[in-house]
C-alpha positions as a Markdown table, in Angstrom:
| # | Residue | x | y | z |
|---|---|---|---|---|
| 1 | Unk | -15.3 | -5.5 | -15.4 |
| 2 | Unk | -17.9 | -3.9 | -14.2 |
| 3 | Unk | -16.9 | -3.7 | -10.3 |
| 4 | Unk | -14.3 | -1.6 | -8.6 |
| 5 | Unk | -12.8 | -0.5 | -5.4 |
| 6 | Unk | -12.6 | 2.8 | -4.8 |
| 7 | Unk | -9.2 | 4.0 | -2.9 |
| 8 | Unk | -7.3 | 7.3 | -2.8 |
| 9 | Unk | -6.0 | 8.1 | -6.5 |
| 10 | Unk | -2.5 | 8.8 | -5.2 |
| 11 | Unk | -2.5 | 5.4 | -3.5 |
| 12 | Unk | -3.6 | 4.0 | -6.9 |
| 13 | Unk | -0.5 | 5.7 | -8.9 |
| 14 | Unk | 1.8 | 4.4 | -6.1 |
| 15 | Unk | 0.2 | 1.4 | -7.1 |
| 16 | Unk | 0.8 | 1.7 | -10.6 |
| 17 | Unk | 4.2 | 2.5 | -10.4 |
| 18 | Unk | 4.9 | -0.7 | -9.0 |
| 19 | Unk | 6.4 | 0.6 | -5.8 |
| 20 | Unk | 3.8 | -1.6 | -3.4 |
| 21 | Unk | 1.3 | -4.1 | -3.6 |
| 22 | Unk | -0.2 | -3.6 | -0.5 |
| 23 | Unk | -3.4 | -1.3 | 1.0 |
| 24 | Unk | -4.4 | -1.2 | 4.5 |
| 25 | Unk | -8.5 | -1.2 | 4.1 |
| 26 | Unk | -10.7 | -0.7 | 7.7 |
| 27 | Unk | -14.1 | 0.1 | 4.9 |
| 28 | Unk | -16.3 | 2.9 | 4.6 |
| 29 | Unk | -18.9 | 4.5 | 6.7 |
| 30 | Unk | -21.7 | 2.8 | 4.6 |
| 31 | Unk | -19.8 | -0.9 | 4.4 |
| 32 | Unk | -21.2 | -2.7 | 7.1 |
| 33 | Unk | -24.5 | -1.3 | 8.9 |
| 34 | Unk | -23.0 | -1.4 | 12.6 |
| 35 | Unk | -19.5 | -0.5 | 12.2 |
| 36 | Unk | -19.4 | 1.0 | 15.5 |
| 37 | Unk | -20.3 | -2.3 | 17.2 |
| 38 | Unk | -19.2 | -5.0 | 14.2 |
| 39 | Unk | -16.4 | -7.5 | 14.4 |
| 40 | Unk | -16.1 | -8.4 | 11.0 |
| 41 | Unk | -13.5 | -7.8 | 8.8 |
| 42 | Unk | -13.7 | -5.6 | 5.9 |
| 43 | Unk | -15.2 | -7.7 | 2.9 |
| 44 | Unk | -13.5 | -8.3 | -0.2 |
| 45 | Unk | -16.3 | -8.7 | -2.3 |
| 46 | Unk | -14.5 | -9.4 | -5.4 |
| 47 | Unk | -10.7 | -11.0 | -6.1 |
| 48 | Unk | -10.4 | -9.1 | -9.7 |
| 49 | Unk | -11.6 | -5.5 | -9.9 |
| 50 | Unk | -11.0 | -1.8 | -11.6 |
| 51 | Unk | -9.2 | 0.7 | -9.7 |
| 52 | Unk | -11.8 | 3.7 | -9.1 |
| 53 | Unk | -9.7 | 6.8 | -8.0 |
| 54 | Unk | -11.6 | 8.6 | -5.5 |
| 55 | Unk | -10.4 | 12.2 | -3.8 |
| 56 | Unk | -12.9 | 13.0 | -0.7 |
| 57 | Unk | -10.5 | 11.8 | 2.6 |
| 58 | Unk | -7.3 | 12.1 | 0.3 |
| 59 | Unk | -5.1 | 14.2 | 2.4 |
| 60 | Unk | -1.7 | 15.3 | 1.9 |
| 61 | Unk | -1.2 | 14.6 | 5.6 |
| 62 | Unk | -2.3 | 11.5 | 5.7 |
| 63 | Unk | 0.9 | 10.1 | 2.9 |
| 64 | Unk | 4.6 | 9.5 | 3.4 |
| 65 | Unk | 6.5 | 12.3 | 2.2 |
| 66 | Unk | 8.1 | 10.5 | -0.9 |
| 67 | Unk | 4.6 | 10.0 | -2.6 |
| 68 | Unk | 3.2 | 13.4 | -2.1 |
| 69 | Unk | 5.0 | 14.6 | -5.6 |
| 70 | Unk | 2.0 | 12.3 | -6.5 |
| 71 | Unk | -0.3 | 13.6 | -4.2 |
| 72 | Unk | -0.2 | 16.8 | -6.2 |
| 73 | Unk | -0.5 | 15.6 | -9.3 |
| 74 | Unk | -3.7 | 13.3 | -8.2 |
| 75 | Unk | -5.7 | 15.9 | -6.2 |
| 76 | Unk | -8.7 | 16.0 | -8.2 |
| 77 | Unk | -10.6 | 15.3 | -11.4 |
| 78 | Unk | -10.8 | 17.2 | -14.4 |
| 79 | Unk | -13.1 | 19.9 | -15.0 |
| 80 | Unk | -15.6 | 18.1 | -16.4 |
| 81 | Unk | -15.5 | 16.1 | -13.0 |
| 82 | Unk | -14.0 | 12.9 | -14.5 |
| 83 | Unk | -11.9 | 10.3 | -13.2 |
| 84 | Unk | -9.0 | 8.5 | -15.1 |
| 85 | Unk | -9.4 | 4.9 | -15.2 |
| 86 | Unk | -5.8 | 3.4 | -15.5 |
| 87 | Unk | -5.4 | 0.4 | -13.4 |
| 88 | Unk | -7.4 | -3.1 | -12.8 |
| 89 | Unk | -6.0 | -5.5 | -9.6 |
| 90 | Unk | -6.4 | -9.0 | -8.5 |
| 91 | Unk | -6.3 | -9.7 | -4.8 |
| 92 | Unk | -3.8 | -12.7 | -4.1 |
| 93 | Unk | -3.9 | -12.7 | -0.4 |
| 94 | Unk | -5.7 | -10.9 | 2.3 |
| 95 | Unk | -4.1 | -10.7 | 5.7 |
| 96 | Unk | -6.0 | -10.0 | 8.8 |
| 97 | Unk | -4.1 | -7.0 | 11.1 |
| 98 | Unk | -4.4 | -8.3 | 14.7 |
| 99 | Unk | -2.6 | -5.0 | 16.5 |
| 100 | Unk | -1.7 | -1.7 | 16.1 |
| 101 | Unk | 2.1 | -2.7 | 16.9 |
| 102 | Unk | 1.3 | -5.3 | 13.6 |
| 103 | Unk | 0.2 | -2.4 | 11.8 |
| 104 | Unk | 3.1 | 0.1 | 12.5 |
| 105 | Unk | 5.5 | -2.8 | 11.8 |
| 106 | Unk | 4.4 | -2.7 | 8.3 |
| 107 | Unk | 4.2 | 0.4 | 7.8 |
| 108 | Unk | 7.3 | 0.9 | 4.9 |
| 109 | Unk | 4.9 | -1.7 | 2.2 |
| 110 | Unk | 1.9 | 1.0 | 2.2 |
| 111 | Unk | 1.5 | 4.8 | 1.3 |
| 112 | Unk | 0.1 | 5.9 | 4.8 |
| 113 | Unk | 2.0 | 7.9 | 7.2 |
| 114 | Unk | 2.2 | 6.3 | 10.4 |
| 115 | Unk | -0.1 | 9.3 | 12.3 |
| 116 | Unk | -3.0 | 8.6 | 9.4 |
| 117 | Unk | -2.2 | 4.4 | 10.6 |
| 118 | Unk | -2.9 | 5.1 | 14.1 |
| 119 | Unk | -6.0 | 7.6 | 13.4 |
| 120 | Unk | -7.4 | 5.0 | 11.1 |
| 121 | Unk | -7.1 | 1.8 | 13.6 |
| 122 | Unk | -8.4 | 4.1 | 16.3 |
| 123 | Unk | -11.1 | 5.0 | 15.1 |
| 124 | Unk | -13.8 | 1.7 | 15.3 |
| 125 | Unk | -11.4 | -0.4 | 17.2 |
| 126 | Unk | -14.0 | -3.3 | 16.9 |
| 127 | Unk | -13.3 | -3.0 | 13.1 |
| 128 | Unk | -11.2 | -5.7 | 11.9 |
| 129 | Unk | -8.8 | -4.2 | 9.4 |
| 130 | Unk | -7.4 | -5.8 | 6.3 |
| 131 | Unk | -4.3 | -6.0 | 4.2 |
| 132 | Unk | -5.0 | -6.4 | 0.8 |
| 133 | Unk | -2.0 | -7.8 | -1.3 |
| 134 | Unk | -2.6 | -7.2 | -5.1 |
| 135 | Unk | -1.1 | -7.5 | -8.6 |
| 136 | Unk | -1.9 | -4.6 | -10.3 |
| 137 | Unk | -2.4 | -4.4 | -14.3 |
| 138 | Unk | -2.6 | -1.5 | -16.7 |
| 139 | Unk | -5.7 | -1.2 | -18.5 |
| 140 | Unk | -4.2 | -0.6 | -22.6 |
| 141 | Unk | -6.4 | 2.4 | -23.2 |
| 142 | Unk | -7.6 | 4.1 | -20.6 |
| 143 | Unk | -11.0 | 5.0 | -19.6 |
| 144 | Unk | -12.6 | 8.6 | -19.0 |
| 145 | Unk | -16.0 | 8.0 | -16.7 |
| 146 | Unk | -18.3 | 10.8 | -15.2 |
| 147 | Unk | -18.0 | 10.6 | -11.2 |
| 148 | Unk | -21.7 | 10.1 | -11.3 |
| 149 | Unk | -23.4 | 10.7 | -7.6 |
| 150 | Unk | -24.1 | 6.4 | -7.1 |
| 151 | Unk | -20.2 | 6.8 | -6.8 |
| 152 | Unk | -20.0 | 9.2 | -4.0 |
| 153 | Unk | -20.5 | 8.4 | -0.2 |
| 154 | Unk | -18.1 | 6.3 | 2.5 |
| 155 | Unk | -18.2 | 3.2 | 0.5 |
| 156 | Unk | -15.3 | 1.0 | -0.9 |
| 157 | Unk | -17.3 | -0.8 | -3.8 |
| 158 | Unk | -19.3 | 0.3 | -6.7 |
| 159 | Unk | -20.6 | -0.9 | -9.8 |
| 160 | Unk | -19.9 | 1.4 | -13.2 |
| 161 | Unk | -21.9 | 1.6 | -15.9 |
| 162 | Unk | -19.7 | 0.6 | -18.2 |
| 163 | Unk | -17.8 | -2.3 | -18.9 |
| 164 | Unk | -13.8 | -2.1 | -18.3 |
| 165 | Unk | -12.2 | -4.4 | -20.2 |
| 166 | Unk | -9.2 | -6.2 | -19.6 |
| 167 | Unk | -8.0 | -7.5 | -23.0 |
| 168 | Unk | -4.2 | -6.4 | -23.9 |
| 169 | Unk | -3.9 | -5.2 | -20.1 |
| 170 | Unk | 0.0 | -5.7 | -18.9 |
| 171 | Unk | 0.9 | -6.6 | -15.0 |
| 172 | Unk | 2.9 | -3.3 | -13.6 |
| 173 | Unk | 5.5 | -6.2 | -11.9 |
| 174 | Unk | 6.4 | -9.4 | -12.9 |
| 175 | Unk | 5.3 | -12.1 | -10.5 |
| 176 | Unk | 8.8 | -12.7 | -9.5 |
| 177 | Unk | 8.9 | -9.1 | -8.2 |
| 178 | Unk | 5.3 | -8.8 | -6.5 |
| 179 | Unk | 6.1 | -12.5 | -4.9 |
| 180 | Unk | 9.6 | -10.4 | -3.3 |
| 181 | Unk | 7.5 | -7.5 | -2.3 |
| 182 | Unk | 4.9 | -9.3 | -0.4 |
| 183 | Unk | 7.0 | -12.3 | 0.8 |
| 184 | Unk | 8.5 | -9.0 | 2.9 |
| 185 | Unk | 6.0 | -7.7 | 4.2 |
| 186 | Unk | 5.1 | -11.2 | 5.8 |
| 187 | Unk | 8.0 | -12.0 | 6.3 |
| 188 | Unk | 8.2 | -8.3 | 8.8 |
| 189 | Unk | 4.8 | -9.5 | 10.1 |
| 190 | Unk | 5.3 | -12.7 | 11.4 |
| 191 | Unk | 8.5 | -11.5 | 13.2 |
| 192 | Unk | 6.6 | -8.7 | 15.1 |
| 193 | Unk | 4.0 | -12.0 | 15.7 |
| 194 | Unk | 6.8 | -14.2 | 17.8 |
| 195 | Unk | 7.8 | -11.1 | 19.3 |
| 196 | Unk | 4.1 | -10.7 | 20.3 |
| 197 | Unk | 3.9 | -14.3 | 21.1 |
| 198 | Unk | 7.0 | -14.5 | 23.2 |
| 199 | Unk | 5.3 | -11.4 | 25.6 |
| 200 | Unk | 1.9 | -12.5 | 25.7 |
């Protein structure tokens, strides 16, 4: 695999660990040429794709309390600026977020804190944000790659110049135990959905 998505490296650890499957993704500055004005949905441009853990926008105030032993561990790359390449994911559902109050509500399946939530919905309201639901796998020798300057800038996908593979990879959860985690947070979802239903 040759393509990844680039997302915070704490949130990829959290990820790894198995305790969610889920990111809230809005995309980067340089995703879609109008952002400001655009009502499209961030693009998933591929279902299967490496885990590229990136550290520019990584804030400590911007993650729940009980990930930021992570957080600490995750705040940069090595001194010969590289990155760690643990983690490939597969994207088994996407689920448009209609509302702030929808966003909030789900808010215990992802690593944000609810003040980085709000900022992030605020901020290009015409943006339609995305929850990505994925099953995560652990690459069975991991990778060392140069954060190269094509990397860099407010975009969510790149293309390395090497090949990842994913031979011997292992899921971090067994299907039964992704299928629980995700059946909740729909399940939280669609509640806060009648409720909004019944009031509209």
């Amino acid at each position: 695999m040759k393509y990844a998505l680039k997302e915070w490296s704490t949130t990829i650890e959290v990820l790894g660990k198995g305790q969610i499957v889920a990111l809230w993704r809005k995309g980067g500055l340089e995703d879609l040429p109008n952002i400001k004005t655009s009502f499209e949905s961030f693009n998933v441009e591929q279902n299967q794709f490496v885990l590229f853990p990136t550290y520019s926008h990584q804030s400590a105030l911007k993650i729940k309390k009980e990930y930021l032993h992570l957080f600490d561990q995750n705040a940069k790359p090595n001194k010969d600026n590289q990155v760690k390449i643990k983690y490939w994911a597969e994207v088994l559902e996407t689920i448009e977020i209609n509302t702030l109050d929808e966003l909030l509500a789900i808010s215990s399946e992802l690593i944000n804190n609810d003040e980085h939530l709000k900022s992030s919905w605020n901020l290009y309201p015409n943006h339609i944000g995305k929850v990505l639901l994925l099953r995560v796998h652990a690459i069975s020798d991991h990778i060392l790659i140069t954060n190269q300057p094509e990397y860099a800038g407010c975009k969510s996908w790149i293309e390395l110049k090497i090949d990842v593979p994913k031979a011997n990879s292992k899921a971090i959860l067994s299907f039964k135990d992704y299928s629980k985690k995700s059946r909740l947070l729909k399940s939280i979802l669609e509640n806060v959905r009648q409720k909004e239903a019944i009031l509209a």
